[in-house]
C-alpha positions in Angstrom: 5.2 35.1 -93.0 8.4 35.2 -91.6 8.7 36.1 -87.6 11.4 38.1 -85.3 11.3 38.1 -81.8 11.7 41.6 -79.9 13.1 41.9 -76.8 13.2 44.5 -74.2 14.3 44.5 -70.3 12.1 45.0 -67.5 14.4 44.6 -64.4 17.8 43.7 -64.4 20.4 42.3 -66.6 18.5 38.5 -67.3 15.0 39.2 -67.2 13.7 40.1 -70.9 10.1 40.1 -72.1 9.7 38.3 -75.9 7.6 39.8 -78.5 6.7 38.1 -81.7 6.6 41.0 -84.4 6.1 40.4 -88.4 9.1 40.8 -90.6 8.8 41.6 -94.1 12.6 40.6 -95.0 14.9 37.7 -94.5 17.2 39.1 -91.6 15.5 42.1 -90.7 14.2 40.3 -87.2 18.3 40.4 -86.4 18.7 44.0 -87.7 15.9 45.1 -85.5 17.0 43.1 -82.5 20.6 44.9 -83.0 18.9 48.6 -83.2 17.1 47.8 -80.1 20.5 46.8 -78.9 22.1 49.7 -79.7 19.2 52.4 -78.3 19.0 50.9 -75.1 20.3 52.8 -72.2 20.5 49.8 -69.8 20.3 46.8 -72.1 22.7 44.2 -73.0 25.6 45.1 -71.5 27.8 43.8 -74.0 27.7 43.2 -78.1 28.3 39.5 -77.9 25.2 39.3 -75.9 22.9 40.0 -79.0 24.5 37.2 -81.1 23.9 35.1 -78.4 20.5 35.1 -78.2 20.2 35.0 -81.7 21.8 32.0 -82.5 19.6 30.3 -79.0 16.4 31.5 -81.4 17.9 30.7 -84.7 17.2 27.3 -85.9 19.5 26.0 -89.0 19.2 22.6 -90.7 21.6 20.6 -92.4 20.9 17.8 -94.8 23.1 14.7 -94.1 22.8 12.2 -97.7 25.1 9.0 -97.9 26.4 8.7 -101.2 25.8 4.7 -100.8 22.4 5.1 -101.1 20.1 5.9 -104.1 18.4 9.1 -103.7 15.5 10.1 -102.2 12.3 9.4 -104.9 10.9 12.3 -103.1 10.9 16.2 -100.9 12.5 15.0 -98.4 16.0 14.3 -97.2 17.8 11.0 -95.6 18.9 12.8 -92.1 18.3 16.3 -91.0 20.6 17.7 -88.3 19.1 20.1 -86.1 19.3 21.3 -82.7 21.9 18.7 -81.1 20.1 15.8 -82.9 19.3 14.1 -86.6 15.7 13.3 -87.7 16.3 9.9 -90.1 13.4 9.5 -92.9 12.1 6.0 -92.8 14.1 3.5 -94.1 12.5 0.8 -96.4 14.5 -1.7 -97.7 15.5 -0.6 -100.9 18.0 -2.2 -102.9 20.4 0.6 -103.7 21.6 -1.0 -107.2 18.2 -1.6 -108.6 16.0 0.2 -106.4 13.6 -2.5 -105.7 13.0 -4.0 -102.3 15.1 -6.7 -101.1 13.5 -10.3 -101.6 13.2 -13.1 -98.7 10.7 -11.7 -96.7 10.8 -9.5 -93.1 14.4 -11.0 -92.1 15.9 -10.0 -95.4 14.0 -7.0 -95.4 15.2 -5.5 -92.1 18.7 -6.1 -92.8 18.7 -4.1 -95.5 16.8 -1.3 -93.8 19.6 -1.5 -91.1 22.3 -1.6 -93.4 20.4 1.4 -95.2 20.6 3.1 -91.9 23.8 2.0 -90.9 25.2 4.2 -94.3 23.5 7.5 -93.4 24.4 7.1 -90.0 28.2 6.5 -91.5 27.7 9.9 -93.6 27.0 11.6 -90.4 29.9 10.4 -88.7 27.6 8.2 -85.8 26.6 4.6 -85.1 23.9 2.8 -84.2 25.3 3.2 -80.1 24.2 7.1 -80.4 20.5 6.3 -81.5 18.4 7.6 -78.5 15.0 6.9 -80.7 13.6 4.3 -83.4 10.3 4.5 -84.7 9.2 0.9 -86.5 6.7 0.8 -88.9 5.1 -2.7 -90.1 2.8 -4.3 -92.1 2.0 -7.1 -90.1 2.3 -7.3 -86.6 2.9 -11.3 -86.8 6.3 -10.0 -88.6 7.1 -8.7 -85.0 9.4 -11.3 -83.4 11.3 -12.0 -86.6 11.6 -7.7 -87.1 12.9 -7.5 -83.2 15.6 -10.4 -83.7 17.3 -8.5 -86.3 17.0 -5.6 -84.6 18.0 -6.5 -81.1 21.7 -7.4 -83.0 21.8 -3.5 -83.6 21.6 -1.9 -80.5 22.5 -2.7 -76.9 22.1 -1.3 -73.3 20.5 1.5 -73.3 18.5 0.4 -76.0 16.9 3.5 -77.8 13.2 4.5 -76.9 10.7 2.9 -79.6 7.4 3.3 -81.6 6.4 0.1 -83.1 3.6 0.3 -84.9 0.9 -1.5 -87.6 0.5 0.7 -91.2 -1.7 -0.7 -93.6 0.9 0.2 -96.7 4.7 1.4 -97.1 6.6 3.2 -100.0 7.3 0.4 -102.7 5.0 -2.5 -101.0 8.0 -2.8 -98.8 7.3 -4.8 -95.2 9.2 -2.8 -92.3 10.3 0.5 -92.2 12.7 2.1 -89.6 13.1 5.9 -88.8 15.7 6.9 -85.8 16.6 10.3 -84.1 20.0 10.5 -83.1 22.0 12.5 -80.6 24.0 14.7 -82.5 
């Protein structure tokens, strides 16, 4: 059920005591915080004040889809941006012309997943130099060293913080996949 957040002052202009309260319509948690607003005696001293505390509690999403790849084969998007930072899905190394995994084993494989990432993070106006995190998935842990060679060739000092980690299975019997969150 969707939530608002009610706000009332105790003491002084900054200190303000939150509320959860149950809404029953899609912006009625702003319309409520605006009445509140509006009967208070010694409130928010000015309008603007409102707007800026909702948009600090207001969370929007936006997709981010590169038009080189082929599209998702499932509920989910390529990047979501949200809050100063976009969540990659896990890339697998998918083909984008016949939408089969790349042949020639983990080398061939994670070139493709970073040339997969490399095109979202093109669509979203970033490189590889504002990743901050990279989660690798793999199916075999002896495919590590060859997996971190191609990988070291994307990234340099600061290297992002990283997951690494052994799955039994991924999407389309693929070897490595690679999932980033980057700074915005």
């Amino acid at each position: 059920m969707p939530h608002a957040i009610q706000i009332w002052q105790t003491r002084g202009p900054e200190v303000l005591n939150w509320t959860p309260i149950e809404v029953s319509e899609p912006g009625s948690g702003q319309e409520c915080l605006r009445r509140l607003w509006a009967r208070s005696t010694s409130g928010f001293h000015h309008p603007d004040q409102i707007d800026q505390y909702l948009q600090e509690f207001a969370m929007s999403k936006t997709a981010i889809t590169s038009p080189e790849l082929a599209p998702p084969v499932g509920p989910f998007s390529q990047a979501i941006e949200a809050g100063g930072f976009l969540y990659f899905s896990g890339q697998v190394a998918q083909d984008p012309a016949t939408g089969k995994v790349v042949e020639g084993a983990i080398v061939a494989e994670t070139e493709r997943v970073f040339q997969n990432l490399s095109a979202v993070l093109k669509a979203a106006g970033k490189s590889f130099n504002d990743v901050v995190r990279a989660g690798v998935y793999l199916t075999s842990m002896s495919d590590f060293v060859a997996m971190n060679g191609i990988y070291a060739k994307y990234f340099s000092q600061p290297f992002p913080a990283r997951t690494t980690i052994a799955v039994a299975a991924l999407p389309l019997g693929a070897s490595v996949e690679i999932d980033l969150v980057v700074k915005a």
